[in-house]
N, C-alpha and C positions, 0 to 999 in steps of 0.2 A: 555742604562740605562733605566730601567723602573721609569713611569711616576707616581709621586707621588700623591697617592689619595688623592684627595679633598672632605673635610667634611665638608658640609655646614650645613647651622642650621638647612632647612628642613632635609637632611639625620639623623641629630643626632640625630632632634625630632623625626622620624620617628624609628631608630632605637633601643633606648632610650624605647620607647614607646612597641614595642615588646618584648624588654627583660624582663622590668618589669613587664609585661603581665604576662610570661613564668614562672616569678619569683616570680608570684602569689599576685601583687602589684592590691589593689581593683578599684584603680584611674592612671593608670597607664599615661595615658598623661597628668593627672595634673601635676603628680611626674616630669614628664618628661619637664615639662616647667617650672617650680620650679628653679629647677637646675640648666637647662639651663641657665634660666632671671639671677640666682644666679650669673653663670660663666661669663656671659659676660659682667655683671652691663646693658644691657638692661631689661625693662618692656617685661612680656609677650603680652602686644599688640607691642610691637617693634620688637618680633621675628616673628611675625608673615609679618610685613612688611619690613623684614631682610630676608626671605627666603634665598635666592642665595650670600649670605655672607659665605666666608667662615672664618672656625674658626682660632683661630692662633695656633702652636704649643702647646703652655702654658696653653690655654684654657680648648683644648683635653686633655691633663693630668689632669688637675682639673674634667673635666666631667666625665674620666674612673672611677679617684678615687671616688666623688661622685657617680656614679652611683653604685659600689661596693657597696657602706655602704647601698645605700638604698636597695638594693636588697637585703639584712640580716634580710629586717625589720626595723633597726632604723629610728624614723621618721623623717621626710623630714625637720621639725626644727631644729634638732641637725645638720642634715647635711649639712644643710645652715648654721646656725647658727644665724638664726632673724627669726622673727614671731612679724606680724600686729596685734597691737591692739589697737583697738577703735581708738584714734586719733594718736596712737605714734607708732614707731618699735622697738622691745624689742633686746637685744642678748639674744641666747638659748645656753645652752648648756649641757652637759650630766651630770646628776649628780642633776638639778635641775626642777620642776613641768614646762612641756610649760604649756602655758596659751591657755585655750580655750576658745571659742564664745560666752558658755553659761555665763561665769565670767562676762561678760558684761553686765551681768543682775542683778549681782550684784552690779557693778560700779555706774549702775541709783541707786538701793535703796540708798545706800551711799548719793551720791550727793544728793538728796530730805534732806535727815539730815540733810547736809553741809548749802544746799540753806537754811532752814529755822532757825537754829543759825546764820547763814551770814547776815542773814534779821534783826535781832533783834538788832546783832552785830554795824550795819550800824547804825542804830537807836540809841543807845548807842553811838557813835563815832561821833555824832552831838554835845554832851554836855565835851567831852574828850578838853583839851587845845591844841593849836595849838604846843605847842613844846614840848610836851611831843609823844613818839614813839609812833603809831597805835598797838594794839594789834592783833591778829590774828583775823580777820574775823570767824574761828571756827578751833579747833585741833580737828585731826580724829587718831583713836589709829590703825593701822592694825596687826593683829598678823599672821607670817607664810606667808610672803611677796615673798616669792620664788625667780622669775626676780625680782619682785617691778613692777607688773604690775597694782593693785589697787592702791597702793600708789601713783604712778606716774603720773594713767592718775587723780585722783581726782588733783592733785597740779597743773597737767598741767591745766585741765579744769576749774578749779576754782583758780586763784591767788587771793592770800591775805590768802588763807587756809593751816596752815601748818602741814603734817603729820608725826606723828613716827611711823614706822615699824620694826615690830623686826621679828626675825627668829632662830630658835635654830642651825639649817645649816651652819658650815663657807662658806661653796664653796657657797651657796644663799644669803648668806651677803654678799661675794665677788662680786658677777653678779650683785645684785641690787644696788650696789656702782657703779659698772662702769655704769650699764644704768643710774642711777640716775647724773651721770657724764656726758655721751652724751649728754643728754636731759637740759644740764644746770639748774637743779631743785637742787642744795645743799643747796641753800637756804632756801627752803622749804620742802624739808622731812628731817628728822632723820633717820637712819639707827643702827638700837641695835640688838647685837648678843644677844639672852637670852631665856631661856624657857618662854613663853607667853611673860608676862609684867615685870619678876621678877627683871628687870636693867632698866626700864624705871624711869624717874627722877619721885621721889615720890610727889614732889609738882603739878605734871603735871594730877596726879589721882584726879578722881573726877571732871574733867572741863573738859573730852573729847568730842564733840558731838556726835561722832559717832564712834560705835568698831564693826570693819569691817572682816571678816578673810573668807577666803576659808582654812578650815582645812583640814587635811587628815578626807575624813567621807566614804569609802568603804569597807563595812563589811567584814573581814577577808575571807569566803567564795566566798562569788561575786570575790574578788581579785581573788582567788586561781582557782575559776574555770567557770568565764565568763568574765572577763575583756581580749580583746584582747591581743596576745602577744607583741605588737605592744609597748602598754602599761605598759603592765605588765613585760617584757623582758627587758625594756631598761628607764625606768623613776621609779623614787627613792621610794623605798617601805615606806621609813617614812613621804612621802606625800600624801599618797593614801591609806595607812592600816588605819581604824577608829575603828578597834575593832569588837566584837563580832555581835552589831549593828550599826555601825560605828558613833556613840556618844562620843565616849573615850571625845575625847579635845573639844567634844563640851558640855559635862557635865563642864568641866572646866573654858572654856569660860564664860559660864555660871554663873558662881563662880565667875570668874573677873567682871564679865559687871556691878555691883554694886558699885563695886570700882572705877572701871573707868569712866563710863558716870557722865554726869552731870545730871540733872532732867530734865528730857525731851530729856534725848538722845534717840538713837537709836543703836542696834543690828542689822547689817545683818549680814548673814552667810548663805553660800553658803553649801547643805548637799545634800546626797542620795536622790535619789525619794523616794526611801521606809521607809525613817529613819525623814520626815518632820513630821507627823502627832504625833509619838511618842518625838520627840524635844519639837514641840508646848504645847505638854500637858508638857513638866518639867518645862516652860516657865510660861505656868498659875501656876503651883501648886507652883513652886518659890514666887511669889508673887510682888507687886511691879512695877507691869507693867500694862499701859492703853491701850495696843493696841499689837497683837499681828497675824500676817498675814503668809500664805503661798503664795508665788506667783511662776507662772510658767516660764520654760525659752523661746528660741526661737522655741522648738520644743513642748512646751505645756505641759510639764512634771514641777510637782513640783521640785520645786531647789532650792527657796530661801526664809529663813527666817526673816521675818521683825519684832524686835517687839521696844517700846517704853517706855521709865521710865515712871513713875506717874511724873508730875511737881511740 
């Protein structure tokens, strides 16, 4: 009887790592440790000092079928099914925006809002009686929550801050439930199925400090014929299409953030490199606002918009 071959983790990495080469994967050994770390529940630094382990059965069938899917193209989040962010780990899955690096850039402008109504909040909460309930430190509105990756990590980073996100998506309202479920944060965010804000409780408008969203903002074109397929092939067109100059919901936004901030709130949003400088100016010409910013993300490209009510 012939002796059955042993696949250990260097072989798999190794082999792993060629195919997705072949199969034209740009990062192919990250893919390939990805996966791996996925199937085994080991850290990629724990594969690496697992070499001469070998795999079990059940393992190898989870790594064939993974490695399948990514070699399509689908990305390496859906086929894990989690992606790190900032301080928590999200579930991913098809059908809803992954969260990327640069969002993190939005997460700080966010939090700078939050900190400074929490500040004043604090100050206020000196003269409040001792048996009457603490009121929120600051409410932040997010709209178009995807996972509930801004939503989650402000509530994580900041307690006493409680957030409502809403998303027109059921399958996005589904996913940011269970994350918001993992993460034990029920407490603290809200979860509304609704176009923008149109089911948020109306007594809640007007006292937000902060209205936060990554919209869909990539101009119909760019979509169609420069966003990799990677992207474009396999993550949800009505998170990523913003229209002719991909303003569509962020004219709209736009519309709301009146309604929603309190005085002195804050607008970020998360938009095109090419579509920041045209925003800013509907942003002045609006009116109503003392402050109004472009700032860049981790690769130095404009990406996110900061501006501030009059007080």
């Amino acid at each position: 009887m012939a002796q059955q071959e042993i696949w250990t983790i260097k072989r798999v990495l190794d082999w792993t790592c060629g195919y997705l080469e072949r199969k034209g994967d740009e990062h192919p050994r990250l893919s390939a440790e990805w996966l791996l770390a996925n199937v085994t529940g080991m850290s990629r630094v724990e594969l690496y000092v697992n070499f001469d382990k070998p795999l079990e059965e059940g393992e190898l069938s989870a790594m064939h079928a993974a490695i399948e899917r990514r070699a399509t193209g689908e990305p390496l989040q859906y086929v894990t099914g989690e992606m790190p962010f900032r301080h928590i780990v999200l579930r991913c899955e098809r059908g809803v925006l992954i969260p990327r690096p640069e969002t993190e850039i939005l997460v700080d402008a966010a939090l700078e809002g939050v900190d400074e109504k929490s500040a004043d909040a604090e100050k206020d909460a000196d003269a409040e009686k001792d048996d009457e309930p603490a009121p929120p430190l600051a409410r932040v509105l997010e709209v178009g929550t995807g996972t509930g990756c801004i939503a989650l990590s402000i509530a994580s980073e900041r307690p006493g801050v409680h957030v409502t996100a809403t998303d027109l998506s059921p399958r996005a309202i589904g996913l940011a439930m269970r994350n918001r479920e993992a993460l034990g944060l029920e407490e603290a965010v809200d979860i509304v199925e609704c176009d923008l804000a149109s089911d948020v409780d109306p007594e809640l408008m007007g006292g937000f400090a902060v209205l936060v969203s990554n919209p869909p903002y990539i101009p119909t074109r760019v979509l169609s014929e420069e966003v990799p397929a990677e992207v474009a092939d396999f993550e949800p067109a009505l998170a990523l299409d913003g229209g002719p100059d991909g303003l569509d919901v962020f004219r709209r936004l736009l519309e709301l953030a009146p309604v929603a901030l309190a005085p002195g709130g804050m607008l970020a949003v998360e938009l095109f490199e090419g579509s920041l400088e045209d925003a800013a100016a509907l942003v002045r010409e609006q009116g109503g606002w003392a402050s109004v910013e472009v700032r860049e993300d981790l690769t130095h490209r404009p990406r996110v918009l900061v501006a501030k009510r009059e007080a």
